[in-house]
C-alpha positions in Angstrom: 33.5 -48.3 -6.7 37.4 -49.1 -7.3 38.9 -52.2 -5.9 41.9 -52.6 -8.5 43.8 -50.6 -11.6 45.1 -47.5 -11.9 43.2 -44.5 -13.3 44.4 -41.0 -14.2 41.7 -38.2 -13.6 42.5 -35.1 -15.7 39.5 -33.2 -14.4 37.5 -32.7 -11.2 35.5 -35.3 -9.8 32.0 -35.6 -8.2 30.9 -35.4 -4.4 31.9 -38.6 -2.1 34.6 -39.3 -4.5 36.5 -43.0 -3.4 33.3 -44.2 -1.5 33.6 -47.6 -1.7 37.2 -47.6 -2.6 39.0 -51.0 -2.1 42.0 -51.5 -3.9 43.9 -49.9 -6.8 45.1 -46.1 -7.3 44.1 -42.7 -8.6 45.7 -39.9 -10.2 43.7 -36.7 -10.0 43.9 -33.2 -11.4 42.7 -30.8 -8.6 41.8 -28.2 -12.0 39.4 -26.5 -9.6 40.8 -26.6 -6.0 37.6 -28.5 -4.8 39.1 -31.9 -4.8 39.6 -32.1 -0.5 36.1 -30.8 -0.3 34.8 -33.8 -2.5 36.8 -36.5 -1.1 35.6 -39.3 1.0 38.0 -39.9 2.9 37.1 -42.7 5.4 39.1 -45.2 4.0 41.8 -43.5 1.7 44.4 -41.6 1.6 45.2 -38.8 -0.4 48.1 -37.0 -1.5 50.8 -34.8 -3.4 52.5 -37.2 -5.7 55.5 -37.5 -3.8 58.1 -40.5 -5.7 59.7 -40.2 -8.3 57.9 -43.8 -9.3 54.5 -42.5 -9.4 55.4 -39.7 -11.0 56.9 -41.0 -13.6 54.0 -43.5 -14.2 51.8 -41.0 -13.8 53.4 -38.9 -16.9 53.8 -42.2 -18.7 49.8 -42.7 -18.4 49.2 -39.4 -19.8 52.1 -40.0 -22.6 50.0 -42.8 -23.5 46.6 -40.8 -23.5 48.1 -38.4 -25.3 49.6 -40.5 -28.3 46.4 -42.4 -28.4 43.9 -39.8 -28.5 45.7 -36.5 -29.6 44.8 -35.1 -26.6 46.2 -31.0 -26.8 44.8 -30.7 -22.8 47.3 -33.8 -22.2 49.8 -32.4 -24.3 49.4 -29.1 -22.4 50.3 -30.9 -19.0 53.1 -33.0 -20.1 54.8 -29.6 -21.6 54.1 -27.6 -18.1 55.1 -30.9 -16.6 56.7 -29.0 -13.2 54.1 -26.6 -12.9 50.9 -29.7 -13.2 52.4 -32.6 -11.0 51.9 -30.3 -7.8 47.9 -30.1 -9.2 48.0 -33.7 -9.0 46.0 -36.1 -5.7 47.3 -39.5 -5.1 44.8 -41.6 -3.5 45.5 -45.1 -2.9 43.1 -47.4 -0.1 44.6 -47.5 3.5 44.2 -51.4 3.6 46.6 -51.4 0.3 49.1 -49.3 1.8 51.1 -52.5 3.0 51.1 -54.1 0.0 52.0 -51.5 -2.4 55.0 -53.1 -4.6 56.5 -49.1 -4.5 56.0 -47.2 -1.3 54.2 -44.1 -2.0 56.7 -41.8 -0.6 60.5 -41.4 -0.7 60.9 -41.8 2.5 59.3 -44.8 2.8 61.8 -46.4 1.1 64.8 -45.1 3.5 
């Protein structure tokens, strides 16, 4: 289980994904369109990326994998960078909602 960090997922995840979830956030690549399906989703939330915050940490997380690794599937995302944000799930813990430093949507912040 998760209860702090934040984790980039550039693949598809296993059944009764974020069981257990208690604190920090994930990034995940829906490459399959099966993500919903495998979500547990009885004490998250999950998402479009929808600030300009997380997606721009986001991007900077796979910037990083990229240099460090040499990662061409990374590369790949960062050049198609409009078309593989949409592909992206946020999904943060409902009791960390309130104490998120950066508000998870735009219109949060308003």
């Amino acid at each position: 289980y998760m209860t702090g960090g934040v984790v980039a997922i550039l693949g598809a995840v296993g059944d009764n994904f974020a069981a257990g979830m208690t604190g920090g956030m994930t990034f995940v690549l829906d490459t399959d369109g099966m993500f919903q399906a495998r979500l547990n989703a009885d004490s998250v939330i999950a998402q479009r990326v929808q600030s300009v915050y997380w997606s721009n940490l986001l991007a900077a997380m796979i910037e990083e994998h990229a240099a460090e690794t040499d990662s061409a599937f990374a590369k790949g995302l960062l050049a198609q960078w409009a078309a593989a944000l949409p592909k992206f799930w946020q999904v943060c813990p409902k009791e960390m909602l309130q104490r998120l430093k950066h508000p998870l949507t735009e219109a949060a912040l308003a």
